[in-house]
C-alpha positions as CSV (number, residue, x, y, z in Angstrom):
1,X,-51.9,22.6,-30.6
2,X,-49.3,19.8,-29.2
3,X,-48.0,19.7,-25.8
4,X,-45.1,18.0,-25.0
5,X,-45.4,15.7,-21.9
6,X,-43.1,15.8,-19.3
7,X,-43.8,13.4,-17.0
8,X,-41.9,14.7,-14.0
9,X,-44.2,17.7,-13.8
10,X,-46.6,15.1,-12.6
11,X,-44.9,14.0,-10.2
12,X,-44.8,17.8,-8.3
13,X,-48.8,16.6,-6.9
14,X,-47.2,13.5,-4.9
15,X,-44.0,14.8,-3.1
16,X,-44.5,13.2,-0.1
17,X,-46.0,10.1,-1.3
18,X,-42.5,9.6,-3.1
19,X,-41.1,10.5,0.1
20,X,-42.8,8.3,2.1
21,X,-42.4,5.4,-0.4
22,X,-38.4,5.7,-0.6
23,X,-38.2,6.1,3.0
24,X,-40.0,2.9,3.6
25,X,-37.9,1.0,0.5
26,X,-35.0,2.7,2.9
27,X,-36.6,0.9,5.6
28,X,-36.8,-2.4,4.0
29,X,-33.5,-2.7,2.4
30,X,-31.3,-1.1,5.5
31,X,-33.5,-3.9,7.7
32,X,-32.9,-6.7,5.3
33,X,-29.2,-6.4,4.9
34,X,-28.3,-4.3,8.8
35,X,-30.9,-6.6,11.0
36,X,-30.3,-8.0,14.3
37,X,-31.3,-10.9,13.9
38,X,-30.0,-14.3,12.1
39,X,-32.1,-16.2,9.7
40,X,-34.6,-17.9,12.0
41,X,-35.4,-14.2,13.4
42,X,-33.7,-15.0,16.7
43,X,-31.7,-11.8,17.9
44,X,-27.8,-11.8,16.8
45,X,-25.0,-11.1,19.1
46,X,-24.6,-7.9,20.2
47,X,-21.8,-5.5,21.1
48,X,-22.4,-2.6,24.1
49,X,-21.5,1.1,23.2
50,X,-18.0,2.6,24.6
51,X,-16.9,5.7,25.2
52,X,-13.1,6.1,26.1
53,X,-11.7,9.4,27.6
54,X,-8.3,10.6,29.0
55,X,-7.1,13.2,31.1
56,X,-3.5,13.7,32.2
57,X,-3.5,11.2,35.1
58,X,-6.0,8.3,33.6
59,X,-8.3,6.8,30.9
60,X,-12.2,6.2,32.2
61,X,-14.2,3.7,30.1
62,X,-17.7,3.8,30.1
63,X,-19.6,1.1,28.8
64,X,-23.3,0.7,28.3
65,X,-24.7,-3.0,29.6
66,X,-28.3,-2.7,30.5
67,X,-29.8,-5.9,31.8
68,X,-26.3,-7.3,32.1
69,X,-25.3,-8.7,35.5
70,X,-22.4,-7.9,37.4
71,X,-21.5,-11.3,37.7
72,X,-21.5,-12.2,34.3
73,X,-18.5,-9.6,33.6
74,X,-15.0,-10.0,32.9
75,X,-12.4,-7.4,33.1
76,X,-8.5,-8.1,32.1
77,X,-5.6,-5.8,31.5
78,X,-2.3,-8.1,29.9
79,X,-0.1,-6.7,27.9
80,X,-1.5,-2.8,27.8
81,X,-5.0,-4.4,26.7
82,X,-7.9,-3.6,28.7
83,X,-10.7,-6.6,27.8
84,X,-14.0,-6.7,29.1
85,X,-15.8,-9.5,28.1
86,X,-19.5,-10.9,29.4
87,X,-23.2,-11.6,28.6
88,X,-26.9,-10.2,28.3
89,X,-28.9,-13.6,29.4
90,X,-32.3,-13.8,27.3
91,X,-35.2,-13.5,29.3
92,X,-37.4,-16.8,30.7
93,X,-39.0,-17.4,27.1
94,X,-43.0,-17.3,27.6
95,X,-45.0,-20.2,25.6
96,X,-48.5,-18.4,25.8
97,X,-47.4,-15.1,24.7
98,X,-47.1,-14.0,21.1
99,X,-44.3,-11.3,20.4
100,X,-44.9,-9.0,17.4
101,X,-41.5,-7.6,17.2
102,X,-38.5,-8.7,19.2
103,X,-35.5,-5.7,19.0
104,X,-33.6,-6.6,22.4
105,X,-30.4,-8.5,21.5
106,X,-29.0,-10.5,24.0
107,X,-25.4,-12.7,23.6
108,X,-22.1,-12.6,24.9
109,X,-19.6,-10.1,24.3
110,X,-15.9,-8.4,24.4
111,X,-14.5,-5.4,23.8
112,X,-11.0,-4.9,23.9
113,X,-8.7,-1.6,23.7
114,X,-5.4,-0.7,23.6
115,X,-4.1,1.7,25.9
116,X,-1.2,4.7,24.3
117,X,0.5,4.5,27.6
118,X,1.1,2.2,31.0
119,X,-1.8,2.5,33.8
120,X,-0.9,1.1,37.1
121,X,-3.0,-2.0,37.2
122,X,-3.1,-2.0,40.6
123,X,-5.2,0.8,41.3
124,X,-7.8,0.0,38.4
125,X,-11.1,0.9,40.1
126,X,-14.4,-0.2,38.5
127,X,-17.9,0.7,39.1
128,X,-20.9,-0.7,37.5
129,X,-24.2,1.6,38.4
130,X,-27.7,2.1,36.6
131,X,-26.7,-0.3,33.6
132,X,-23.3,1.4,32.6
133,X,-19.7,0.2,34.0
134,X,-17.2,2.4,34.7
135,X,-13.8,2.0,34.6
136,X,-10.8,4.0,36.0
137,X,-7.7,3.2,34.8
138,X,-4.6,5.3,37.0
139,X,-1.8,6.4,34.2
140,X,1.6,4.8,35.6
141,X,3.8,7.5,36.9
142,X,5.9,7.3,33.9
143,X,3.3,8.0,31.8
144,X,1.8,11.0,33.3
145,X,3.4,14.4,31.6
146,X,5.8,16.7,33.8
147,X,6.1,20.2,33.9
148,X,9.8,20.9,33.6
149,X,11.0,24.2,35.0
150,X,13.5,26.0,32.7
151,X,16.7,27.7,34.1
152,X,18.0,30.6,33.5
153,X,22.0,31.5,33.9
């Protein structure tokens, strides 16, 4: 008697081994082609993480910049574009230490957004606390909605 082989029924006794071993291909392939770093291995550029809200009377933007100093910021508003530019310095480099992986990314940067509506640039108010800048940006007067009453005759 003749049994046909099928040689995917095999493969039912390794599941997770094929997991495993795509997953890590995954790995190795999203690593090669989405890494951080250049060719020499040094760390690429980087850009901080945003978040942009509005309410009725102003936009708050909230940016992530750990290790980033105050100093080495730079906030404009021209033209109804808020830019905020600046730089994560490396680290001293240490000669007698050997790094075995190196993930922080360090560089200059700038973000820039533009806003649906006038703010009233002079009462931006910023606020840069536990790594993460704030920054409050008053709609202009204008720009805010108004409740309208309605009349009746």
């Amino acid at each position: 008697m003749m049994i046909r082989w099928n040689p995917t029924r095999d493969l039912v006794a390794w599941p997770l081994e094929l997991t495993s071993a795509q997953r890590e291909m995954n790995k190795l392939i999203n690593n090669f082609f989405h890494s951080n770093n250049d060719e020499n291995g040094v760390a690429a550029a980087w850009t901080p993480a945003v978040d942009v809200i509005e309410n009725d009377n102003e936009y708050i933007v909230r940016v992530e910049l750990p290790g980033v100093n105050k100093n080495d910021l730079k906030i404009t508003l021209e033209s109804n574009v808020l830019t905020i530019a600046g730089e994560k310095k490396a680290e001293e480099e240490v000669k007698r230490e050997d790094y075995h992986r190196i993930e922080r990314t360090y560089g200059s940067f700038q973000r820039s957004f533009t806003l649906p509506t006038m703010v009233n640039a002079d009462k931006i108010d910023t606020l840069f606390q536990d790594g993460i800048l704030r920054v409050t940006l008053p709609k202009a007067e204008e720009a805010r909605p108004r409740q309208i009453e309605v009349n009746v005759k």
